[in-house]
N, C-alpha and C positions, 0 to 999 in steps of 0.2 A: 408490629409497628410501634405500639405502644412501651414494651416491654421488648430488650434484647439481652439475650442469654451473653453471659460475660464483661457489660456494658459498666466504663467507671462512673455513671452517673448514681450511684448508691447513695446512704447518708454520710456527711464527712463526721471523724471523730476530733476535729481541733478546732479550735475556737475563732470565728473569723474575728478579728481584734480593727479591724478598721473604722468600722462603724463606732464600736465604743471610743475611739482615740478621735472621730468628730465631736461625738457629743461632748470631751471631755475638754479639745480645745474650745466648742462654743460658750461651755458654761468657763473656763480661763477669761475667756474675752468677756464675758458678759462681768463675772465678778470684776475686773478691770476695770471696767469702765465705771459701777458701779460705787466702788469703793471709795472714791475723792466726795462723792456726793452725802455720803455718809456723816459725817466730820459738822458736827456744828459752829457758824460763827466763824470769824477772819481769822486763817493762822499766825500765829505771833510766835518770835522766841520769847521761850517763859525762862524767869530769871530759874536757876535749882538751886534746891538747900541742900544741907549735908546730913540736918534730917529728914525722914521723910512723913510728911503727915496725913492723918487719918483724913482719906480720901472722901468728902461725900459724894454717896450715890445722888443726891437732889440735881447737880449740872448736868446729868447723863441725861436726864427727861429733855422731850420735845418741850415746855411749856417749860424751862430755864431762862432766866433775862439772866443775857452775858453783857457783858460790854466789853467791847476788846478797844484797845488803844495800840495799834501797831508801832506807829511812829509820835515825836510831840507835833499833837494839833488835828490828828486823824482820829475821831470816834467813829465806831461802829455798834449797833444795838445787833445783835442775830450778825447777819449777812449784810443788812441796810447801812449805808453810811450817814453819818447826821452828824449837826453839830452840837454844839454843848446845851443848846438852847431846844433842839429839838429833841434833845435827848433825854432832856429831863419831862417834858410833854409825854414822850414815846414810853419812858419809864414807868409813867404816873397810870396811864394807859394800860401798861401790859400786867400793872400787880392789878388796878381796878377791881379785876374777878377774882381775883385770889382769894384763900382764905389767911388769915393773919400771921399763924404760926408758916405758911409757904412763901411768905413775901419776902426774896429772899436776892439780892441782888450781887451779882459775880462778876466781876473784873480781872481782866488779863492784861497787860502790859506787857512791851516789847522790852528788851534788856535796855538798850539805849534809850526808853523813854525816861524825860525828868520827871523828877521824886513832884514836882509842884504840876505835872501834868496829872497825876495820879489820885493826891490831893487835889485837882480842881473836881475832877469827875468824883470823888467820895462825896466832896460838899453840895454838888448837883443832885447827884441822888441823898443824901440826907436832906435837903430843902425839902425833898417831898415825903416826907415824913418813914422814910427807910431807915430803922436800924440796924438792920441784918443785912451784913454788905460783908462778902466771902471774898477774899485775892487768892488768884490763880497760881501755884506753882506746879513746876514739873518735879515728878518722881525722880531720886536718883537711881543712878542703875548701882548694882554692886555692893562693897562696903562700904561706909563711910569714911571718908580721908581727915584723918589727926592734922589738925594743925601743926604748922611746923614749926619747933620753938623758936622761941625768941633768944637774942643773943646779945 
């Protein structure tokens, strides 16, 4: 009963691949879903240079004050939106625990924002006694493009 002579229920020798091609869509979907969450602070288009400069690791930490300025007249600290007034509050707040040499404030700006919206938010965080204030650009990709001369 247990055992019959000739019977194809033996060991197979192929790989059953179903089971792995679940798990491999569930972790797909999981990293999907994941990934936007990642991303600190409001995406902005950042203006690019044609150099590109030394990158600080310091923005990448969780415990970075960003400020992003998407559009003129939209502040953002982190994720939170505030205005100019609460920003500098919110600023003063989140260096507070810092130590001196980390107090270290980063600004991003949308291409179309004005040059005088970007200067307001510098002079907001220098009231409060911030020297170290980093602006945000994008890496270029590729080589660098030669200006083209003049005629």
């Amino acid at each position: 009963m247990g055992m019959q002579a000739g019977g194809g229920g033996g060991l197979q020798s192929e790989i059953n691949v179903t089971p792995m091609v679940d798990i491999m869509l569930v972790l797909l979907i999981i990293f999907m879903v994941v990934t936007p969450f990642l991303q600190q602070g409001i995406t902005v288009a950042i203006p690019r240079d044609l150099r590109n400069p030394d990158e600080d690791q310091n923005i990448n930490k969780e415990s970075a004050v960003i400020i992003s300025v998407p559009k003129d007249g939209e502040y953002y600290l982190g994720k939170k939106k505030a205005n100019i007034e609460d920003l500098k509050s919110a600023v003063e707040k989140a260096l507070s625990t810092k130590k001196e040499e980390d107090k270290i404030v980063y600004i991003k700006s949308g291409v179309d924002v004005s040059y005088g919206e970007v200067v307001k938010v510098i002079n907001a965080v220098r009231e409060k006694g911030v020297d170290k204030i980093g602006l945000v650009a994008d890496k270029k990709k590729g080589k660098a493009a030669a200006p083209a001369p003049a005629t």
